[in-house]
N, C-alpha and C positions, 0 to 999 in steps of 0.2 A: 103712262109712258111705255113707249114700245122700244126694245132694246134686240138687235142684233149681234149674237153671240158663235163663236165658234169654241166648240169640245167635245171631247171625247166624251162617249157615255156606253156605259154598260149595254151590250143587247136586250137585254131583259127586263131595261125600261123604257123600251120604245115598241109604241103599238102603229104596228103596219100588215100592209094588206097582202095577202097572201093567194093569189088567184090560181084556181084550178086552171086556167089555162097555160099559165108559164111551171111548168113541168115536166118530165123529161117522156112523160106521154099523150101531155098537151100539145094542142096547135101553135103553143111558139115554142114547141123543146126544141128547136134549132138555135133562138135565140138563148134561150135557156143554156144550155149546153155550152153555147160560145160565151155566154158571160161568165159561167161557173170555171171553166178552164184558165180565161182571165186573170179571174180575181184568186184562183189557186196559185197560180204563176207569177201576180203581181201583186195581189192583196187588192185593197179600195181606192180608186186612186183621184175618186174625187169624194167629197163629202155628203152625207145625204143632207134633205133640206126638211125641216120638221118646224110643225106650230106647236107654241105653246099656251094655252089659254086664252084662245079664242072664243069668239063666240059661235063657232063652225064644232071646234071639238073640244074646248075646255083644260081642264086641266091636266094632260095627258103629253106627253112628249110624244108625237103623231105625225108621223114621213110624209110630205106634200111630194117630193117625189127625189126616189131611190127605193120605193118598196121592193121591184124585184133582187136588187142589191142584197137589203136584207135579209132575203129568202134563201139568197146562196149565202151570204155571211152565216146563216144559223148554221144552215146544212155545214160547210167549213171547219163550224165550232170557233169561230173568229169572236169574240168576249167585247171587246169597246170595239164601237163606233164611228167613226169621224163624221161630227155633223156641223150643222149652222142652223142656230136654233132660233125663230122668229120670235121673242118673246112681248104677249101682249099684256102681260102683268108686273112687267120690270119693277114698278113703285112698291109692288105689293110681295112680289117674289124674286127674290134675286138666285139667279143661277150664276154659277161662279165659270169663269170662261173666258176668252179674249174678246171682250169689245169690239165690235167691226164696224167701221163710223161711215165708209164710203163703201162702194160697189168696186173699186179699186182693192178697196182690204180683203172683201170676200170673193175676188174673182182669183187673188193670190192661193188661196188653196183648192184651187182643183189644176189638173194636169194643163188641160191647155183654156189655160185665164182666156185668154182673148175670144173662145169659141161659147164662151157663157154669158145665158142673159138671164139679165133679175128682170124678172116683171113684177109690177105694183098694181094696185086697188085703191086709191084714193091715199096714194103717196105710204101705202104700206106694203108692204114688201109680200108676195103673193104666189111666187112661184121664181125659183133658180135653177134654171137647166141647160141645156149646151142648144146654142142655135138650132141645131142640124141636128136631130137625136141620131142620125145615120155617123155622125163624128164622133159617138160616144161611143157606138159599136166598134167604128178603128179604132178608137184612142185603148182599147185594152188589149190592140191583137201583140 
């Protein structure tokens, strides 16, 4: 059984990716720079989206997309999270969290619901991000 979940979770249990290009001497330190200001000024203001116990990355709480997010949360020193956790082991592991039954319930936590899309893989939930990734760059100015 597959369970969609939204909660808080510690930094320091989610593994994400960390790319020498988005730093403040990499070729996206522009982007870089403009998220870190952001989310200094605003905090998170959408959720990241992470698998859990798949068969892609197993039993790891694992950022399908908001890793740059994280990478300025660490730097920050921001502690929990706000995520949406795809869980593929629900029967077998329960995470404790609010239940999200529709694409309605999980569109309610990020800033602007209406500009986010779930895409699925064979009616499993596979990736949550903003239409426009250019609208996620305004939505923190």
């Amino acid at each position: 059984m597959i369970k969609v979940i939204y909660k808080e979770l510690p930094i320091n249990e989610i593994s994400y990716l960390d790319r020498e290009e988005f730093s403040p001497t990499g070729p996206e330190k522009g982007f870089y720079n403009f998220l870190k200001k952001s989310i200094s000024k605003h905090g998170l203001k959408d959720p990241v989206h992470i698998d859990y116990g798949s068969q892609s990355y197993g039993d790891i709480f694992k950022v399908i997309v908001g890793n740059n997010r994280m990478v300025i949360a660490k730097e920050l020193g921001i502690d929990k999270i706000p995520t949406i956790i795809v869980n593929h082991k629900a029967d077998t592991f329960n995470i404790e969290g609010k239940v999200l039954n529709t694409d309605e319930e999980i569109r309610e936590y990020f800033y602007l619901p209406d500009k986010v899309e779930i895409r699925r893989k064979k009616d499993v939930i596979n990736q949550i991000m903003p239409i426009d990734f250019n609208l996620v760059r305004g939505s923190y100015v």
